[in-house]
N, C-alpha and C positions, 0 to 999 in steps of 0.2 A: 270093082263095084261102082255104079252108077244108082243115079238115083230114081229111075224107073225101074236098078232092080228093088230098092227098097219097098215099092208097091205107092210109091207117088202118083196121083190122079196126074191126068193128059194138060188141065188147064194150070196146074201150079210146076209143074214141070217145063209148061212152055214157058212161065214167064223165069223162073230159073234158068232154062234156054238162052231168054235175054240178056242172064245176066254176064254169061259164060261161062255156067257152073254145072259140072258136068260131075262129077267125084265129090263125094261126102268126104269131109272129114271125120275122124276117127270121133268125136264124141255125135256129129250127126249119124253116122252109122249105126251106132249101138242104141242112141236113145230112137229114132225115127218108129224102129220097128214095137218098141219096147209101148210107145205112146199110143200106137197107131190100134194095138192091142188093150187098149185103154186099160194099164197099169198105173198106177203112183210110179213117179220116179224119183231118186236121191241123184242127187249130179256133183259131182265138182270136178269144176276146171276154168283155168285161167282167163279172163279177157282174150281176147283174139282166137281164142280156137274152132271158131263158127257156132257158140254157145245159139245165139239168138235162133237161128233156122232151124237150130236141136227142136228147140220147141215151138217155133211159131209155123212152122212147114204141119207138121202131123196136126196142131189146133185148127187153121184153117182146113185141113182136109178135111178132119172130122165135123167141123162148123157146114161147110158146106155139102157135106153127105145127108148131113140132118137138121135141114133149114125146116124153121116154123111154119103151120098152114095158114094159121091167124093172122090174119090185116093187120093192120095198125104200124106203131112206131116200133120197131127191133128193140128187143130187150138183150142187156148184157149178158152174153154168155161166156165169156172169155174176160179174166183181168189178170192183167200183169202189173205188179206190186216191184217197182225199183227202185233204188234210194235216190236217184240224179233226177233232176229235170232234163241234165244232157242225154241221160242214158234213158228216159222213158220218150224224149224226142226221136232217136236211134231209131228202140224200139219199134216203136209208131211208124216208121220211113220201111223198117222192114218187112212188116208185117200189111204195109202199101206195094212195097216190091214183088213179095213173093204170091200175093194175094188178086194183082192186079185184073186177074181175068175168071177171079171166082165171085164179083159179085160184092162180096165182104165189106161191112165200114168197121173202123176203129178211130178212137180219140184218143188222146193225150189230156191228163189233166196233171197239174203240179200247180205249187205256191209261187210266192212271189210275184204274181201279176193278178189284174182282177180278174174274178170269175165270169163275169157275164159272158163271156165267148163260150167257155165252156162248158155254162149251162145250157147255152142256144145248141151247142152240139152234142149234148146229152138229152133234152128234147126231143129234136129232131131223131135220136135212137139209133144206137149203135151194136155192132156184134162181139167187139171187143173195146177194152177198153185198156188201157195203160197208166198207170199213176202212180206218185207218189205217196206215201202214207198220209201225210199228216193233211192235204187238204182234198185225198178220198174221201179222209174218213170225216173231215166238214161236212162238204156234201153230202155222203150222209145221213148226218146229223142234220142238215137242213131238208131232208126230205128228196134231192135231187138225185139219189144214187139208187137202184133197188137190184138186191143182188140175187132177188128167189129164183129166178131161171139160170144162174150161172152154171156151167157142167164142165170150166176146166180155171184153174186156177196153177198160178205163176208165182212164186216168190225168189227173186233173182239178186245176185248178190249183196244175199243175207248175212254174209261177215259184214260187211260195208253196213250193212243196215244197222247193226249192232254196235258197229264203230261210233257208228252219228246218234245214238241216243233212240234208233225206232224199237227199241224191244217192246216198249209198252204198250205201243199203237199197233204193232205186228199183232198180241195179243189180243189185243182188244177186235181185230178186225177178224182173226181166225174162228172169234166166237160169235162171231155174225154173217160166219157162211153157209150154206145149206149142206148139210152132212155126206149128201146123193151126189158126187163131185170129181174128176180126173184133179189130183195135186201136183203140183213138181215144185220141186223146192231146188235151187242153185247155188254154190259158194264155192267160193277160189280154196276154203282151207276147213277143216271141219273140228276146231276146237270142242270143247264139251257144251257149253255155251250152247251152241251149233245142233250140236247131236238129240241133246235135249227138246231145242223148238222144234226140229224135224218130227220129230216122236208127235208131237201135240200138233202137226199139219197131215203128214201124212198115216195114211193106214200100212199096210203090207206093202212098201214100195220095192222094185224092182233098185239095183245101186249100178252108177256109172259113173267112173272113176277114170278120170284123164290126169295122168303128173308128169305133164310139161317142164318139170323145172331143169331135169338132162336135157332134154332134146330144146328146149330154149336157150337155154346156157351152150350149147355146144353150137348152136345157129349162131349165135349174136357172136360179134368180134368184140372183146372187153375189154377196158383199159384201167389202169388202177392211178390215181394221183391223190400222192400222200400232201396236204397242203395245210397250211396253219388258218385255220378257218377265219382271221382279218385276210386274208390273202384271196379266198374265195373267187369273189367278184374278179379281181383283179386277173385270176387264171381263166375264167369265164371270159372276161372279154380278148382275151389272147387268143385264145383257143376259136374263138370266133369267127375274130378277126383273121386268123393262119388256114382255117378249114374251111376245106367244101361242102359246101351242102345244099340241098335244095330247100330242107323241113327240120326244124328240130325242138323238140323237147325238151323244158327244163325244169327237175321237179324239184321241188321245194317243200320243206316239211309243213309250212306252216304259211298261211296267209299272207302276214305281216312281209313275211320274207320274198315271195314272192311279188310284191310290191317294189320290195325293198330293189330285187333286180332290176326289174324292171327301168327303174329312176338311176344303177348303175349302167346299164347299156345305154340308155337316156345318153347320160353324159359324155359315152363312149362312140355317139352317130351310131349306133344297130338299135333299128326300130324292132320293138317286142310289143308283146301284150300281155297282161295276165289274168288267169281265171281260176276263179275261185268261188267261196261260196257265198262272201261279203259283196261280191259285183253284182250288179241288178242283172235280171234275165236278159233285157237289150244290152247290156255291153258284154255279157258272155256269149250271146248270140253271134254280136257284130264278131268280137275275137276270134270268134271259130269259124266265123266264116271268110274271115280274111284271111287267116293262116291256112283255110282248106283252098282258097283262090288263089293262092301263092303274094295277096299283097303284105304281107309279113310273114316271113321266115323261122322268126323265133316266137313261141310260146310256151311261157313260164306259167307251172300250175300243181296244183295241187294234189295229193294222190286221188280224194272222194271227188273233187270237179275232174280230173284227165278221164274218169269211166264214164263212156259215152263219146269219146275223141276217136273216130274213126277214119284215118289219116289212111291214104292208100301211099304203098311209096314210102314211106318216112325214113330219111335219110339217117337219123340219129337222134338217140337219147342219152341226155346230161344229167345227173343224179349230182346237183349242187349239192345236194343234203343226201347223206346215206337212210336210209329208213330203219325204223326198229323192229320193223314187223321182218323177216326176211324174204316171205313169200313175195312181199310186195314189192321187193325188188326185181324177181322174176316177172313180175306181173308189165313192170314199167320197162325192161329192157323187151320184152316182147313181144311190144308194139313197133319195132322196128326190124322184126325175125319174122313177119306174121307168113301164114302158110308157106309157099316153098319159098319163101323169100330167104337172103342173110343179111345180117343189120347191122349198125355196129352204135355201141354206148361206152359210154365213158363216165366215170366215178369218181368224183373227188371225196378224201377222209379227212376229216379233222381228229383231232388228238382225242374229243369224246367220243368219235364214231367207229373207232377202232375196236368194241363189242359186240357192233352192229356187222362189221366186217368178219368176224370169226361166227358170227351165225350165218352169217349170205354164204361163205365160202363152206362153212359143211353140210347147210342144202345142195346147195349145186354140186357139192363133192369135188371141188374145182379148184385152183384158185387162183384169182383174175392177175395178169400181168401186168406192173408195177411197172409207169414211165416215170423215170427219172428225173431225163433231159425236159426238165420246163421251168421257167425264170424265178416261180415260188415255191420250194420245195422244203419241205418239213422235215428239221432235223430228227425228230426224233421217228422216223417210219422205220427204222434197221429189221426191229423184229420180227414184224410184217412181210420185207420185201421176200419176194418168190421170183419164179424165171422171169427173164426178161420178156415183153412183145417183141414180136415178131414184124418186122414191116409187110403193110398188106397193101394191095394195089384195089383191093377187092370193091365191090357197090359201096352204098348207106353213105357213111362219110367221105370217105374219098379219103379219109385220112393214111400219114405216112409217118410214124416215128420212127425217127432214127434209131439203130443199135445202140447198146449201152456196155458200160465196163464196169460192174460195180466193184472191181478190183481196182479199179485207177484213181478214185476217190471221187468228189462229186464234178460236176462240169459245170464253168460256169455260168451264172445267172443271164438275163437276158436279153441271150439270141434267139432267134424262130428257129425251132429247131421243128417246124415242120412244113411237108411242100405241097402246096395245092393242086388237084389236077386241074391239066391245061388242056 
């Protein structure tokens, strides 16, 4: 399957041409044809599985088959609704990419910085538009936004959305769109929550269901380390300092903490950066773009700031903090598995996250390999540990742990028990 056979126009195909993208992925395959049909669609599926071109490939084709006769400034026909400023920038770049040689404008609007650029670019009129809730829905309210021509509407992970507190602004904005409308609504998990707002967006939607969390889990190489959570950092900067990598990921439950890293690598010489949602827009900017140029290797962040981190390559992710969500564990090791890629991440448990670890492991059906041999290791992991890893020579980390004996008793504390490639 290609994507001229899906019935892609010549000029969004050439510039996908450019990109080297030749073979839909499995949720662009099913939704393309489904949109292009101008159905409502229900979707869920993870970060990285080529969600974005699901629907912004079929929007411009449609935008540009049925461009306006009337002069003037472009009216928004097109809004994508996402909880990130990172991920409505993404957005925005792709919908530049794939768009390139149809003619098409689109904007970007989000909080945190002042508006006047963005009104200048809403002025001047655009075909689509990409935003955040809460300062769409300013604008607005201040007169700068009109949405009676729109004919395709976006709502993209809408768990996330719910997460951060948008349900009331979701609402508010669903009843100010024009009835006559293509909907698509997105989410990595589809609680009740979920099921419900779908119901109040879309009419009779067509459903496309992607569950990555096998075929993620069986990509990524996974490591388990049981560690007494004062010891964290201290295994972070080990594990740093001993591995190869080019890029890696380090996710943190909570802001604070992610800081908190930060200022321990600090003291350890490994320059990091952190982002999140207390950082102003320029130093989440700068962050990602130094860790995408390779002049910082580690970035520590958040689960709602990492969506919209679009790393090609990424060597390895580090789950300092186990998640309570479980999906979102899949979500975060499979930015380092993404298409035929294989990745590898590594997990450390503290004594409270060991609840958190018997949900991760009966989504995946799996259950991740338990290293031993490392200088801080938590007495109390017995009932936990499963087979040993395996040494891999394999991409992502480069990493090598050594065999283990859990019959020989523990080993002791620390030596490098692991070897860099050379």
């Amino acid at each position: 399957m290609t994507f001229n056979d899906l019935g892609i126009c010549d000029s969004i195909c050439k510039a996908l041409a450019d990109e080297g993208y030749t073979n839909p992925t499995p949720i662009q395959e099913q939704s393309i044809p489904i949109l292009l049909n101008g159905h409502d669609l229900l979707g869920s599926a993870q970060t990285g599985t080529g969600k974005t071109a699901a629907f912004a490939i079929p929007i411009l084709q449609q935008l540009a088959e049925d461009r306006p006769q009337t002069k003037g400034p472009r009216k928004i026909r097109a809004l994508v609704v996402t909880p990130t400023r990172e991920l409505a920038i993404q957005i925005a770049e792709s919908f530049d990419t794939y768009g390139r040689y149809t003619g098409l404008s689109n904007t970007v609007i989000f909080g945190g910085v002042k508006q006047e650029a963005q009104v200048k670019a809403l002025r001047r009129g655009v075909d689509v538009l990409i935003a955040t809730p809460g300062r769409l829905l300013d604008l607005m309210d201040q007169g700068y936004i009109s949405l009676k021509m729109l004919r395709h509407f976006v709502l993209d992970e809408a768990d996330r959305m719910l997460d951060m507190g948008f349900v009331h602004d979701i609402k508010k904005l669903i009843a100010q769109l024009p009835h006559n409308r293509q909907s698509l609504f997105f989410s990595a998990t589809m609680p009740p929550t979920i099921v419900e707002l779908s119901g109040k967006i879309l009419g009779d939607p067509q459903k496309v269901v992607i569950k990555p969390e096998q075929t993620t889990a069986e990509k990524v190489e996974q490591s388990l380390y049981f560690v007494n959570k004062k010891w964290k950092a201290k295994l972070l900067v080990h594990l740093l300092e001993s591995l190869s990598y080019d890029s890696v990921i380090v996710f943190t439950r909570t802001k604070h903490g992610a800081d908190k890293v930060v200022r321990s690598l600090e003291k350890a010489g490994i320059k990091s950066a952190a982002i999140h949602g207390n950082k102003s827009q320029n130093a989440r900017q700068k962050a990602l773009g130094d860790f995408k140029d390779g002049k910082i290797k580690v970035l520590i962040a958040t689960d709602i700031a990492a969506r919209g981190i679009d790393v090609e390559q990424l060597s390895l992710v580090i789950n300092f903090d186990l998640p309570n969500i479980p999906e979102t564990y899949v979500h975060r090791i499979g930015r380092t598995g993404r298409a035929v890629s294989s990745g590898a991440a590594l997990s450390f448990c503290d004594g409270e996250e060991r609840v958190y670890l018997r949900d991760i492991q009966r989504l995946i059906r799996q259950e991740i390999p338990v290293v031993q041999d490392h200088p801080f290791p938590d007495d109390e992991e017995e009932e936990f540990v499963v087979r040993k890893p395996a040494s891999s020579g394999r991409g992502g980390s480069g990493y090598r742990p050594k065999p283990t004996n859990r019959s020989g008793g523990s080993r002791p504390a620390g030596k490098n028990r692991f070897q860099r490639n050379r």
